[in-house]
Backbone as a ProteinNet text record, in pm:
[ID]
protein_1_A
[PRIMARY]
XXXXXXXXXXXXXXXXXXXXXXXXXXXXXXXXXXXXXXXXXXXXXXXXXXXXXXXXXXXXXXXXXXXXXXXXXXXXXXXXXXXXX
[TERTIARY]
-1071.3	-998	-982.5	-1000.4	-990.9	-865.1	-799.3	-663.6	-689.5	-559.8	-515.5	-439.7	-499.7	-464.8	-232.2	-222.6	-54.4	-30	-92.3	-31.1	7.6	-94.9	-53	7.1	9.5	121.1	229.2	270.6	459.2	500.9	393.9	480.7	442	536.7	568.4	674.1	675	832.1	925.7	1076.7	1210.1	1232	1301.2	1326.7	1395.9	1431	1461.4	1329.9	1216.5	1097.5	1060.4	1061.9	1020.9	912.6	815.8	697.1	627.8	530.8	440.8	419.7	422.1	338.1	186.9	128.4	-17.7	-34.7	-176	-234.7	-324.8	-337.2	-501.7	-529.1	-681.7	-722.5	-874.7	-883.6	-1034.6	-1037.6	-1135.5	-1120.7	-1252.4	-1203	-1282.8	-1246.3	-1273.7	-1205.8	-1232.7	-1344.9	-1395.9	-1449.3	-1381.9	-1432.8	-1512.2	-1599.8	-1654.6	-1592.5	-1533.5	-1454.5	-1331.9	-1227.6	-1153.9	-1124.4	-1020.6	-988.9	-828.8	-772.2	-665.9	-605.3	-544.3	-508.5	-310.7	-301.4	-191.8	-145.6	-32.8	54.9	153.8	263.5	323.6	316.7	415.8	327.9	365.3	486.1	501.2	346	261.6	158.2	41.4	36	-71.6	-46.1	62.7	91.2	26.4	43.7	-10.9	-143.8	-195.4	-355.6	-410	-332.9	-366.1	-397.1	-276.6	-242.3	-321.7	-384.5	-425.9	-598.6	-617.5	-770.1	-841.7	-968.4	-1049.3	-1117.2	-1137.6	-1141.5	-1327.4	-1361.3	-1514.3	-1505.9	-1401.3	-1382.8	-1447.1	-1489.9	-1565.9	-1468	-1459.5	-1355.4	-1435.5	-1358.1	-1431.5	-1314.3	-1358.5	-1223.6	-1103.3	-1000	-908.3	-808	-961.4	-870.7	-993.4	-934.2	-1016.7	-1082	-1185.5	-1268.5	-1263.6	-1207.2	-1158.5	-1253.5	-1360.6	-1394.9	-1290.9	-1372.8	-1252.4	-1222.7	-1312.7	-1284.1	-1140.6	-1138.6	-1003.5	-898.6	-946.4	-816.7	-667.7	-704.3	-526.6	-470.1	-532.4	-492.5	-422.7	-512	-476.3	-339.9	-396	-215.1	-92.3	-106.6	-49.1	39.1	-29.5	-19.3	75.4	-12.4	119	237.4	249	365.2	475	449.7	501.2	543.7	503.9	522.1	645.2	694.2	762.5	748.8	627.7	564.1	542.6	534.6	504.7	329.9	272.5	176.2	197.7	91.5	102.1	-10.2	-32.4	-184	-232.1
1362.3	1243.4	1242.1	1092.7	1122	1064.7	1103	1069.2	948.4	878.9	764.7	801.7	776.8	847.3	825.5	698.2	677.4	755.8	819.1	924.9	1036.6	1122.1	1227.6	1188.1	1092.1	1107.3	1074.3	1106.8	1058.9	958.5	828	672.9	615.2	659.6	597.3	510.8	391.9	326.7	397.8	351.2	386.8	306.6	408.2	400.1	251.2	159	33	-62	-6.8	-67.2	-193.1	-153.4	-259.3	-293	-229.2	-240.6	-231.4	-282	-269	-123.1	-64.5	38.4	64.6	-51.5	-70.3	-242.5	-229.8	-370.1	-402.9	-503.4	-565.5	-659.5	-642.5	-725.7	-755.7	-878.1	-919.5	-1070.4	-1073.5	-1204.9	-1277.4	-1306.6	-1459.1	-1497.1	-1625.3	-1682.9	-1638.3	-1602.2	-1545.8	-1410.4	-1331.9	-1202.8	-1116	-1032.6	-953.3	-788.8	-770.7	-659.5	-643.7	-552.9	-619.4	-463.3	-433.4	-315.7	-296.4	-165	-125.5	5.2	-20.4	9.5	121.4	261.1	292.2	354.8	322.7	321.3	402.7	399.3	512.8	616.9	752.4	888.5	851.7	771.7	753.6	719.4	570.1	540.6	612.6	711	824.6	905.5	972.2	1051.7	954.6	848.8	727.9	760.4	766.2	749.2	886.7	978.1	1124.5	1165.2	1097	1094	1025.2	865.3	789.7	752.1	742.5	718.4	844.7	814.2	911.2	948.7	1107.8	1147.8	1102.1	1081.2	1028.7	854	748.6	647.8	667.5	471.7	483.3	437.7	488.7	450.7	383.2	277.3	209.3	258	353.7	394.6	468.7	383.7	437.1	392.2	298.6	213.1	223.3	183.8	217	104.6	137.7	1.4	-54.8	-179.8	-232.9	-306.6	-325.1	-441.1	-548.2	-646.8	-781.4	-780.2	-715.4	-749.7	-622.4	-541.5	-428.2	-461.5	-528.2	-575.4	-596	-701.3	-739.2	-601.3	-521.5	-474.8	-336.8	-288.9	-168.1	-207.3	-317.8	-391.4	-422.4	-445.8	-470.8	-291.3	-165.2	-85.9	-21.5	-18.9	-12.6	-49.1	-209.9	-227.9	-196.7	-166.8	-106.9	28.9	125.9	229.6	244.2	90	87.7	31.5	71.9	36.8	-96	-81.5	-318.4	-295.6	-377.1	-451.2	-563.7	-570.4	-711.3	-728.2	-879.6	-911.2	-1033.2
355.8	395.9	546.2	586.3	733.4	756.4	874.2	919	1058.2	1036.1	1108.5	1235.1	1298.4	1464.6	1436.5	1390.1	1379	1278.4	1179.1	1089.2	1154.6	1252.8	1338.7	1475.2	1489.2	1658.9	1652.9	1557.2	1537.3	1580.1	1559.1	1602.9	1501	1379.7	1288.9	1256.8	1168.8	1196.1	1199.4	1202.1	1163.9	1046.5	954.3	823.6	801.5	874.5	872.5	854.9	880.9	824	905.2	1060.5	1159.1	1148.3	1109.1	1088.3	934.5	882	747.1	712.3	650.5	578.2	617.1	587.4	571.2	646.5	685.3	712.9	683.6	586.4	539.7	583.1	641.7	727.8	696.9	747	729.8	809.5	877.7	954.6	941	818.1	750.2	647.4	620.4	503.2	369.7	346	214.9	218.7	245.8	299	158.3	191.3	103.9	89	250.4	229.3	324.7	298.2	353.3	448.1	536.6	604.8	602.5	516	519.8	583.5	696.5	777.3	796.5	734.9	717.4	865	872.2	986.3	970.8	852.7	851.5	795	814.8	769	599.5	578.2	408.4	380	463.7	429.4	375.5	508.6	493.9	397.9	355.8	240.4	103.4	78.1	-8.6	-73.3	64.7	114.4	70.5	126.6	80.1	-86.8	-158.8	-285.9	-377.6	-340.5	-427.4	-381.4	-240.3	-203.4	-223.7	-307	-366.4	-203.7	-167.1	-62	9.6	-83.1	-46.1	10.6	-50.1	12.1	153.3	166.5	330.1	425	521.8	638.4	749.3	835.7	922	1010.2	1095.6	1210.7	1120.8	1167.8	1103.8	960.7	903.8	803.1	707.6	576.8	432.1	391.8	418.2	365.9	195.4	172.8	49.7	-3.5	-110.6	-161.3	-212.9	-227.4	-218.9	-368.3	-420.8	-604.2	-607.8	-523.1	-562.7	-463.9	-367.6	-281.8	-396.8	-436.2	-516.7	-598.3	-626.7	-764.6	-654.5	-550.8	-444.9	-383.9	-324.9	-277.4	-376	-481.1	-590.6	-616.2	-673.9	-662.9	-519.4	-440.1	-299.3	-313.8	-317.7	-367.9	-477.2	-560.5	-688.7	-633.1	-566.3	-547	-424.1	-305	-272.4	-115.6	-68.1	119.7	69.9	231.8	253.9	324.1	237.7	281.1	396.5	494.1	558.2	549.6	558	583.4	716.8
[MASK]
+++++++++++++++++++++++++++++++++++++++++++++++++++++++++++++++++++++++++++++++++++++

């Protein structure tokens, strides 16, 4: 598993949750894949736990097909972190 440069440099939110968990992103309207992006160390612990360690990474974010997008974000949520998109 590769790590998210904000997982190891300790600028993670404050437990008031100024910031998302995670960010999914894709910049187009009908995207084919999308890029999720964890920010805090709760996030990365997530990531550690649930992304199969062979997943492809683009930098520092997990590359999503669009057919698993809802169901990954869906999941996140249930477990308690905020998605943004």
């Amino acid at each position: 598993m590769q790590l998210n440069a904000a997982c190891t440099s300790g600028t993670s939110p404050t437990s008031k949750r100024t910031r998302p968990d995670f960010h999914l992103f894709s910049d187009v309207p009908n995207p084919t894949v999308y890029l999720l992006t964890p920010y805090s160390k709760v996030a990365c612990a997530w990531v550690g736990e649930h992304i199969p360690d062979d997943a492809m990474w683009f930098g520092s974010s997990i590359v999503v097909e669009h057919r698993y997008a809802a169901a990954l974000v869906a999941q996140i949520q249930r477990d308690g972190l905020v998605v943004r998109g």
